[in-house]
C-alpha positions as CSV (number, residue, x, y, z in Angstrom):
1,X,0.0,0.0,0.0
2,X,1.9,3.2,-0.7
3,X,1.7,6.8,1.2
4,X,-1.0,8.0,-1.6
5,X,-3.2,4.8,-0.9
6,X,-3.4,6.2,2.7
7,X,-3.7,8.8,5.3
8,X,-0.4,9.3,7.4
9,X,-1.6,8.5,10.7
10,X,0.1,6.9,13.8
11,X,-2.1,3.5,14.6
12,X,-3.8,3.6,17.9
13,X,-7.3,3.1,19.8
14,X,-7.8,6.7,19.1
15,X,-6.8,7.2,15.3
16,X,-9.2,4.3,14.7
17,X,-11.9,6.1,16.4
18,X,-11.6,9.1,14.3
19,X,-11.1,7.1,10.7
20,X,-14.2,5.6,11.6
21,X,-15.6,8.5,12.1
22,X,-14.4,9.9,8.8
23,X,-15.0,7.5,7.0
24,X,-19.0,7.2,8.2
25,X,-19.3,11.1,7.6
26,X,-17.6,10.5,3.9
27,X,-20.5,7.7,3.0
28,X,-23.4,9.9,4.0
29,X,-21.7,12.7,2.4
30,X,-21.5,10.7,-0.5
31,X,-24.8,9.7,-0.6
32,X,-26.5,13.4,-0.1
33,X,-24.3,14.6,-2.8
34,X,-25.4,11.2,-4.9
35,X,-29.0,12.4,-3.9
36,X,-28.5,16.1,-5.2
37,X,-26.6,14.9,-8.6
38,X,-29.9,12.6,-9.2
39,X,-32.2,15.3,-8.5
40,X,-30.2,18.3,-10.7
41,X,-30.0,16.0,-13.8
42,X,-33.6,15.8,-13.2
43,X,-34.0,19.3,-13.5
44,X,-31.6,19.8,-16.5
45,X,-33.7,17.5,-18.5
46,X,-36.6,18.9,-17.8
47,X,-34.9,22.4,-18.7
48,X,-34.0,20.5,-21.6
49,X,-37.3,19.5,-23.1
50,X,-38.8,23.1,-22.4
51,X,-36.3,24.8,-24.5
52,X,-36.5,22.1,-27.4
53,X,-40.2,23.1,-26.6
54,X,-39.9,27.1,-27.0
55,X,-37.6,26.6,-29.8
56,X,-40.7,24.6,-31.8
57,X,-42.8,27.3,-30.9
58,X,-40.5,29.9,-31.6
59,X,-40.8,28.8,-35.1
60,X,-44.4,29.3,-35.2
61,X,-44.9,32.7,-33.3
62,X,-41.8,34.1,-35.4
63,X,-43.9,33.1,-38.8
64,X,-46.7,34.6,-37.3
65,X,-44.8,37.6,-36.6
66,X,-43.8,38.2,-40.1
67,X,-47.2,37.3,-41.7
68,X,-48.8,40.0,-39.7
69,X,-46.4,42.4,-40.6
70,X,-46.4,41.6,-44.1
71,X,-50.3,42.0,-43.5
72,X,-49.5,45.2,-41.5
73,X,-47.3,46.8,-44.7
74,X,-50.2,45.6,-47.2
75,X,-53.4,47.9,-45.4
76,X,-50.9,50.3,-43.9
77,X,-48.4,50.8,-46.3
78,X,-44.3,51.6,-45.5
79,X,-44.6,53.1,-41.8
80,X,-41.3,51.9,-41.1
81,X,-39.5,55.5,-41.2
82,X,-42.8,57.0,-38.8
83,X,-42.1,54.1,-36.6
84,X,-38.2,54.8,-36.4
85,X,-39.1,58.6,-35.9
86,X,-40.9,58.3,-33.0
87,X,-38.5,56.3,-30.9
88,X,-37.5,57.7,-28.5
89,X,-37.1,54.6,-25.8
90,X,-38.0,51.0,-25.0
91,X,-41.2,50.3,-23.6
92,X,-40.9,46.5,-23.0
93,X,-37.6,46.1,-21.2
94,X,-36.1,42.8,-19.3
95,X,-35.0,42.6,-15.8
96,X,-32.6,39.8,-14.3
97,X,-32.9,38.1,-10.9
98,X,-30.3,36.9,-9.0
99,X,-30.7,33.4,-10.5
100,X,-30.7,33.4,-14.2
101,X,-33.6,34.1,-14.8
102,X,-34.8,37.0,-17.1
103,X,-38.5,38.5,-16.8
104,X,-40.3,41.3,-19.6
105,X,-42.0,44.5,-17.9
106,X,-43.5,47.5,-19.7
107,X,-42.1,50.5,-18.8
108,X,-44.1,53.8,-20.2
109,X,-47.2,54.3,-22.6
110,X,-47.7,53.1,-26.0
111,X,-45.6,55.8,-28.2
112,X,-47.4,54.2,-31.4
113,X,-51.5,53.9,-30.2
114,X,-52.7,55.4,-33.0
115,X,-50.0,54.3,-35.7
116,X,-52.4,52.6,-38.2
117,X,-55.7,54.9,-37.2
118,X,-56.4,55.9,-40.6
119,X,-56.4,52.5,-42.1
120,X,-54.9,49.1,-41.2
121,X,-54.9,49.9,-37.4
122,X,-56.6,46.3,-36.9
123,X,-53.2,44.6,-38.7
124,X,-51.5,47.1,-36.7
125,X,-52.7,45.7,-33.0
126,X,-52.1,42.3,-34.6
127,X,-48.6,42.6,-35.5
128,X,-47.7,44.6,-32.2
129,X,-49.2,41.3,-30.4
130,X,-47.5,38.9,-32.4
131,X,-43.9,40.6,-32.2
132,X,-44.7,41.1,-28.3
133,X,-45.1,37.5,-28.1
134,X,-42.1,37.1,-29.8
135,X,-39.9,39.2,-27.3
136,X,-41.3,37.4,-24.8
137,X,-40.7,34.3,-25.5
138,X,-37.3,35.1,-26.6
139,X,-36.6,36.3,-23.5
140,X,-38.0,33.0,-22.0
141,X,-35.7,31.1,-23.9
142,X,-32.9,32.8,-23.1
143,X,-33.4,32.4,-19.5
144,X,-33.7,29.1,-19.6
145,X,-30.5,28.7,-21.6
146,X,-29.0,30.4,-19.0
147,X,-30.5,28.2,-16.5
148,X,-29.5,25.1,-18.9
149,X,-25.7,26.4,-19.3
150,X,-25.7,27.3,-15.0
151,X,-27.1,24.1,-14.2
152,X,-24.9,22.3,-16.8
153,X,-22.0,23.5,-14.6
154,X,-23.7,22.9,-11.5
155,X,-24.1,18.9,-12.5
156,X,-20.4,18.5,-13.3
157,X,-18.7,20.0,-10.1
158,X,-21.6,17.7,-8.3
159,X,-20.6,14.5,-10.4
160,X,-16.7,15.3,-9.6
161,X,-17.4,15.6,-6.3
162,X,-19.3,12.4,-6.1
163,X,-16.6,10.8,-8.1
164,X,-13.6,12.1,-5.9
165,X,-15.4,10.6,-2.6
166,X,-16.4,7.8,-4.0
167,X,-13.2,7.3,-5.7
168,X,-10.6,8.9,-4.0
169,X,-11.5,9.8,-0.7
170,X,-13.6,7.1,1.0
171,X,-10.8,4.3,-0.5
172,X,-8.7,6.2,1.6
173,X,-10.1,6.3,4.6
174,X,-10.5,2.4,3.9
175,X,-7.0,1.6,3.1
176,X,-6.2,4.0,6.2
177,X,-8.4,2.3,8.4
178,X,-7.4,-1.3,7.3
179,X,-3.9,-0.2,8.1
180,X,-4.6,1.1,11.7
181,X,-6.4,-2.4,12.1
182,X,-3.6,-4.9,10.9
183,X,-0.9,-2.5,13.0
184,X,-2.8,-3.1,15.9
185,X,-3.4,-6.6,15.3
186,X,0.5,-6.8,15.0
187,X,0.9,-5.3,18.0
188,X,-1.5,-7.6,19.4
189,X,0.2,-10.6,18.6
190,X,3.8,-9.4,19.8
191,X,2.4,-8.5,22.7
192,X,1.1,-11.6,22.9
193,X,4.3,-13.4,22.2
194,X,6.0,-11.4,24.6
195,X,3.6,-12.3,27.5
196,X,4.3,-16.1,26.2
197,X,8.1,-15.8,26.4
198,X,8.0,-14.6,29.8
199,X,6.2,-17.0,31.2
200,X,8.0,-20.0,29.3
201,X,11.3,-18.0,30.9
202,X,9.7,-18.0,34.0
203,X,8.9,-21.6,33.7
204,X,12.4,-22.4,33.1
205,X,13.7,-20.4,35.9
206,X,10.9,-22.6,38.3
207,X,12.0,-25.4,37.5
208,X,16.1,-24.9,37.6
209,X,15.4,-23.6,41.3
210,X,13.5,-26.9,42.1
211,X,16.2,-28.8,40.5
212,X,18.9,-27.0,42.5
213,X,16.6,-27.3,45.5
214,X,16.1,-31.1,44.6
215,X,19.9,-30.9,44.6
216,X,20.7,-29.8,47.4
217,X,18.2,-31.7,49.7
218,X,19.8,-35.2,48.2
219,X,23.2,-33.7,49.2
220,X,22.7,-32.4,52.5
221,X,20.5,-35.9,53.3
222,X,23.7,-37.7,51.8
223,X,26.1,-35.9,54.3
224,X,23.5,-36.9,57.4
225,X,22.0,-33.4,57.4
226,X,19.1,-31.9,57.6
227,X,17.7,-30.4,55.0
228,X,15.8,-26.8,55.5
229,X,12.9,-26.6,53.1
230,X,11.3,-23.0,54.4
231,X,11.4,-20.7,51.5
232,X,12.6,-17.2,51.3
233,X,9.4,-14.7,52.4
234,X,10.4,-12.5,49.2
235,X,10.1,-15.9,46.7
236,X,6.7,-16.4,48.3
237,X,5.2,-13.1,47.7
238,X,6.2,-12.8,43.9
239,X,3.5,-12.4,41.9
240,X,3.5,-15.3,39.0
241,X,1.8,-12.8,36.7
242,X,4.4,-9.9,37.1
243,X,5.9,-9.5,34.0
244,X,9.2,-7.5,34.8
């Protein structure tokens, strides 16, 4: 496992705690941000199918447009110059929000009311309608694209985030984890070992002082004497499980 597989952590009690820890909050995090990806490409196809939506209708209301002002030009005649004249400012103008989103408001009177009064002023109403309607949805469009290119963003620093926890962080936390488990299972079983060599080298030294004590009863009872078999207070007190 090399350095990049893992977190550089000294294995303990404690470092296992908090991996754990980490690694529990890097699942759930994974799964809201799993939850949010599924929910914003949701919303960016449904963005999707309303602007392939406006666009068919933009067809329609843009035709319309132009056959009421081909109308308009036939009962009215050239009022293009009388139009240009009397311009003076916008009267439909569009306002942004702090989202994308765009939005049409009328601002002032009607400069051209009675453009068309003498003749054609029906065509006339019809054809300020129809190109109204055309702004407008224009303007809807374009906020949606907007909202499509936005969201678009959106989705793809969600899906790399998703991908870099699932991918990167939480096999990391894993590895790092797994590491702080088999170093304390190592230490486990030296410890272990240890504990087992002291005892066997307590064992030994048991049994060399009965030996020599063995010893030296059959030697003293040899000679005629008599052999003492009291033990030393300190001997009696030691604890077999003392380790050092």
């Amino acid at each position: 496992m090399s350095g990049k597989d893992k977190i550089n952590i000294f294995p303990s009690r404690g470092a296992q705690t908090i991996m754990k820890a980490r690694l529990a909050g890097a699942v759930k995090g994974h799964s809201l941000l799993k939850k949010k990806a599924e929910a914003l490409q949701m919303r960016f196809r449904m963005i999707l199918g309303k602007i392939i939506e406006s666009k068919m209708l933009m067809g329609d209301v843009m035709k319309d447009a132009a056959f009421s002002l081909a109308e308009a030009k036939f009962a009215s005649g050239d009022f293009n110059q009388s139009v240009l004249q009397n311009v003076t400012k916008a009267r439909l103008k569009i306002r942004s929000t702090m989202l994308p989103v765009f939005e049409c408001f009328e601002d002032g009177v009607d400069t051209y009311e009675l453009t068309g009064l003498s003749r054609g002023g029906q065509q006339m109403a019809k054809l300020k309608t129809n190109f109204k309607r055309a702004i407008e949805l224009l303007v809807e469009l374009a906020s949606l694209q907007a909202s499509f290119i936005t969201l678009d963003i959106v989705v793809k620093m969600t899906n790399r985030r998703v991908n870099a926890i699932e991918h990167v962080i939480i096999p990391r936390y894993q590895n790092t984890l797994q590491y702080i488990i088999s170093e304390l299972d190592e230490l486990e079983r030296e410890e272990f070992y240890r504990l087992k060599k002291i005892q066997e080298k307590k064992k030994i030294i048991r049994e060399r002082k009965e030996l020599e004590a063995k010893k030296n009863k059959e030697k003293l009872a040899a000679e005629g004497l008599e052999f003492d078999s009291g033990k030393n207070l300190l001997e009696e007190n030691q604890d077999e499980d003392l380790l050092f």
